[in-house]
NUVEX-313481 format. One line per 8 residues: number of its first residue (from 0); their letters; for each residue x, y, z of C-alpha. Coordinates in Angstrom, 2 decimals, padded with zeros to 5 digits. Layout:
% residues N
NUM	A	X/Y/Z  ...
This chain:
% residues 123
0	XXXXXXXX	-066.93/-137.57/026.50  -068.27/-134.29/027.82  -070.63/-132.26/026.32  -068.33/-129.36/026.52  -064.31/-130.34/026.41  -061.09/-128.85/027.49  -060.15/-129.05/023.54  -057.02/-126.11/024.11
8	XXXXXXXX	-055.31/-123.95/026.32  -052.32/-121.44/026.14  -050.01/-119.52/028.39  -049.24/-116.17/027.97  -045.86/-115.92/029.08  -043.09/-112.84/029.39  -040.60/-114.69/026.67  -042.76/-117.29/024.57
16	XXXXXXXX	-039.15/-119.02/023.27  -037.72/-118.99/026.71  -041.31/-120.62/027.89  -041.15/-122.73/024.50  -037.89/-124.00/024.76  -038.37/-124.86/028.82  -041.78/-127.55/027.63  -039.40/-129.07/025.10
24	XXXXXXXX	-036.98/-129.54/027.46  -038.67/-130.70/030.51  -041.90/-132.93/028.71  -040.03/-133.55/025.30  -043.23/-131.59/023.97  -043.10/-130.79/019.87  -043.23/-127.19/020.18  -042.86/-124.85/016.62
32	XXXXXXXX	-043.64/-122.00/015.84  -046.61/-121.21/013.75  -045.11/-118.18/011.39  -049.27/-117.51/010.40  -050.17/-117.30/014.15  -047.58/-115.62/015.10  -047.32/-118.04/018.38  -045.59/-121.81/019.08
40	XXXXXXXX	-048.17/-124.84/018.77  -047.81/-127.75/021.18  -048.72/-130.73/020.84  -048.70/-132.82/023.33  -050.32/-136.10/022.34  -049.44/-138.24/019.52  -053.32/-138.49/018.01  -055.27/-135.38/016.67
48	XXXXXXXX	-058.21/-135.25/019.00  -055.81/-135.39/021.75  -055.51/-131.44/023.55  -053.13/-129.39/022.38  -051.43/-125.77/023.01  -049.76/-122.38/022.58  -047.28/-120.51/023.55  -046.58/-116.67/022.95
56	XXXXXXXX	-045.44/-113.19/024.61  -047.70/-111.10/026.21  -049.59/-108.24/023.99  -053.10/-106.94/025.89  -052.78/-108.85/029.24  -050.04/-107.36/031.86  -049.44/-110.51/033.48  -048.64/-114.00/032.64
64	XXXXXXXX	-051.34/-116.30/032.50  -052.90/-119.86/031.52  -055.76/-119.97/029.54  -058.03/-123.14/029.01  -060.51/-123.16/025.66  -063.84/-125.04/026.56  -065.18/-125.56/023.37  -068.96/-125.01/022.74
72	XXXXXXXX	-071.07/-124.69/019.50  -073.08/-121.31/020.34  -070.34/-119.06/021.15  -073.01/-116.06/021.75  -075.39/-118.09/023.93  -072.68/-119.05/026.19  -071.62/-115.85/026.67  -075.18/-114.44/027.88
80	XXXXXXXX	-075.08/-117.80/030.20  -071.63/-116.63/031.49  -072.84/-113.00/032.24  -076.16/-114.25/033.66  -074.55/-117.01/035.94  -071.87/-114.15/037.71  -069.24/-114.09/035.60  -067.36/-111.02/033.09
88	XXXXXXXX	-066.39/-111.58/029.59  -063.23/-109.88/028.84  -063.16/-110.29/025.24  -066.76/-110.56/023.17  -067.01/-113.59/021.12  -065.00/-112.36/017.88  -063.97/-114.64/014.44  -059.92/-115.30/014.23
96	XXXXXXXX	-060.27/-116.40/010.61  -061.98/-119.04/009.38  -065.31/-118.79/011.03  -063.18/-120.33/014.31  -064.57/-117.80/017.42  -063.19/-117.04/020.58  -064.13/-115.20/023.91  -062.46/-114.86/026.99
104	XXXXXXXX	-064.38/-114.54/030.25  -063.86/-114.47/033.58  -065.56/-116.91/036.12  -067.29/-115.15/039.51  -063.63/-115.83/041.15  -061.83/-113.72/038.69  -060.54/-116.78/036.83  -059.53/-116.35/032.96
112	XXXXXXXX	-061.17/-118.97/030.28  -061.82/-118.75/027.04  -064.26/-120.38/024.81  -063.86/-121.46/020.95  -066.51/-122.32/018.32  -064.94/-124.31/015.76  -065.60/-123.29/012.07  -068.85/-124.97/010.88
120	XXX	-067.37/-127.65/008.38  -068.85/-126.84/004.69  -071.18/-129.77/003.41
């Protein structure tokens, strides 16, 4: 397995139930709607560890997009890497509850990812 996984990815979409609805349709994906999230989970294997996504309408970003999480365990570090190696984060590493983080970057092409740091697990 790589060091760094694909572990999530999302599209931001102009109609998230139109979008959600389509992915049922076509892939027979279990899509629902996570009421605390305020966006649809999909999941698209039938195991945990296998990927899964989300679905929802467009807030910040003016344009549809996919994004893919990489996940990493130094969310800060990776950012300074991303900056020092030619690429623009677009959203500082920030906490979405839970001690998960995200950030959002852009690669030297212009290309949206994201990064998440999973909550450390209490011992």
């Amino acid at each position: 397995m790589p060091s760094h996984p694909i572990v999530f990815w999302e599209l931001a979409t102009q109609d998230q139930e139109k979008s959600a609805d389509f992915f049922r349709k076509v892939f027979d994906w279990e899509v629902e709607m996570d009421e605390r999230l305020g966006f649809y989970i999909i999941k698209t294997g039938p195991v945990p560890q296998d990927m899964e996504g989300g679905i929802f309408t467009l807030k910040k970003a003016k344009l549809p997009f996919v994004a893919i999480y990489i996940r990493v365990d130094d969310i800060e570090e990776r950012a300074k890497m991303i900056a020092e190696a030619g690429g623009l984060i677009t959203e500082e590493p920030n906490d979405i509850g839970s001690g998960t983080k995200i950030c959002l970057f852009n690669d030297p092409s212009g290309v949206t990812f994201a990064m998440i740091q999973p909550a450390k697990k209490a011992v």
